[in-house]
C-alpha positions in Angstrom: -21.9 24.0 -19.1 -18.1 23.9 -17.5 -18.1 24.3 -14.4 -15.7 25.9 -12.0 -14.4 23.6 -9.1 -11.8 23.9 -6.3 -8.9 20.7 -5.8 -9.4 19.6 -2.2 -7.9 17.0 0.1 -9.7 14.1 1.6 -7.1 12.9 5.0 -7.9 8.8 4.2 -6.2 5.5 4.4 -4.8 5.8 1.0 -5.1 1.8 1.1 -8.8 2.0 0.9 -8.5 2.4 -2.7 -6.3 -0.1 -4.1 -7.7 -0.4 -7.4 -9.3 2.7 -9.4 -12.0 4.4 -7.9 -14.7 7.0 -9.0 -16.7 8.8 -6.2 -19.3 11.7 -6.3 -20.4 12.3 -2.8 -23.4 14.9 -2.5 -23.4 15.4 1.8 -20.6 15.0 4.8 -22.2 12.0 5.9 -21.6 10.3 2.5 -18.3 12.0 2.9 -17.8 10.5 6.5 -18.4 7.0 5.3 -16.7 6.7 2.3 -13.8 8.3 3.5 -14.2 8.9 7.3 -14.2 11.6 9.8 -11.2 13.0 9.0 -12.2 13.4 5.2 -14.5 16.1 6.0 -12.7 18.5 7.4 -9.9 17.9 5.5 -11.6 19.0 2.4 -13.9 21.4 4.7 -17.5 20.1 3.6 -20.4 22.3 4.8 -23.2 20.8 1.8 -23.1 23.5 0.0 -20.7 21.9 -2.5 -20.4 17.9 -3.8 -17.1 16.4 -3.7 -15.9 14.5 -6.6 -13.3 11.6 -6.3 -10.9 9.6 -8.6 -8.5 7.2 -7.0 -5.7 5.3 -9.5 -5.1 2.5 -7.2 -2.0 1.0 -6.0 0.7 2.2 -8.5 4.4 0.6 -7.7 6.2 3.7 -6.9 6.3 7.4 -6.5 5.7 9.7 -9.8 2.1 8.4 -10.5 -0.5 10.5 -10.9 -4.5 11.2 -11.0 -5.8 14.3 -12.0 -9.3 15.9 -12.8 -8.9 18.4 -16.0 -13.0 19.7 -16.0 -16.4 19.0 -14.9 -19.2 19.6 -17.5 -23.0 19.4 -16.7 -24.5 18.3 -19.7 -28.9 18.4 -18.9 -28.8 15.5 -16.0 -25.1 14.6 -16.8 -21.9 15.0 -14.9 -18.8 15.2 -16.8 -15.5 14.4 -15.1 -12.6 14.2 -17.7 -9.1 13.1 -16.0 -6.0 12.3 -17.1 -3.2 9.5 -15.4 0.7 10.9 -15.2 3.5 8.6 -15.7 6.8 8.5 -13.8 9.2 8.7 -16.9 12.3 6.2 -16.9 15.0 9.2 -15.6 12.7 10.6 -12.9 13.7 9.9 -8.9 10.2 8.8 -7.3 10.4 7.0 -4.3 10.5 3.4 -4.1 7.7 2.3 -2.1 4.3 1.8 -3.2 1.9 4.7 -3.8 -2.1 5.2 -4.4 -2.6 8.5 -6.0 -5.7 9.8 -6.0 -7.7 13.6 -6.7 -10.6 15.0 -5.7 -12.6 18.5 -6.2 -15.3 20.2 -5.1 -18.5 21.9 -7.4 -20.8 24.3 -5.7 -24.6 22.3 -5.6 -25.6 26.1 -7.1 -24.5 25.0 -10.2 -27.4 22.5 -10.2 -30.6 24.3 -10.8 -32.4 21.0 -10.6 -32.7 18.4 -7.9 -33.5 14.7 -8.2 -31.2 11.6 -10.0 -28.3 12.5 -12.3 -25.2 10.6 -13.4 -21.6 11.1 -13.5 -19.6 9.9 -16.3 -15.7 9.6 -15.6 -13.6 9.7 -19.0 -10.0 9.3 -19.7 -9.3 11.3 -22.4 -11.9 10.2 -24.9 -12.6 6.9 -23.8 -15.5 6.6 -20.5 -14.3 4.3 -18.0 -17.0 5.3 -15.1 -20.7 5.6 -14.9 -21.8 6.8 -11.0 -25.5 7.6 -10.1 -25.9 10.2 -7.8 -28.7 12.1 -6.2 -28.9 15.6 -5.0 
């Protein structure tokens, strides 16, 4: 099943992640400390909805990009498909060093049951990721 999810912002030291990163956070406290205070309300976490993080690491300039395309639950399996975007050689980015990163958030409705699951992060069609979470 697809399911719908809203882009969000988590406010963080961007340098926290400075290699790639895949996060499913299932309460504000996980929130808090992963990310800090400042995370949740940025991205305005009440636990009624998991967050779902993926971080490209430290990329050399501007123009880089990280972005979630869909989140399938397949029985106890979360789906996270993303895709990387590339500066091409023409564009202007800036010049200093950048760590892009993208993160939505999934209603916990969508989850009739409760217990472990695991969330499988995939670029394109190849899986990079494998995260256990609980709700």
């Amino acid at each position: 099943m697809v399911l719908a999810f809203r882009r969000t912002r988590l406010d963080h030291d961007p340098a926290l992640f400075k290699s790639q990163a895949f996060n499913v956070l299932t309460n504000p406290r996980a929130l808090a400390r992963t990310y800090g205070e400042g995370a949740v309300k940025s991205a305005g976490a009440a636990g009624r909805e998991i967050v779902i993080a993926v971080h490209r690491g430290l990329c050399p300039t501007g123009g880089y990009a990280i972005v979630i395309e869909s989140v399938e639950l397949v029985a106890r399996m979360l789906v996270v498909r993303f895709r990387h975007v590339n500066p091409s050689p023409s564009d202007f980015v800036t010049l200093i060093p950048t760590y892009p990163s993208d993160a939505v958030m999934v209603s916990r409705h969508c989850f009739s049951l409760r217990g472990a699951f695991r969330a499988e992060f995939s670029l394109g069609d190849r899986k990079v990721a494998s995260v256990p979470f609980v709700l």
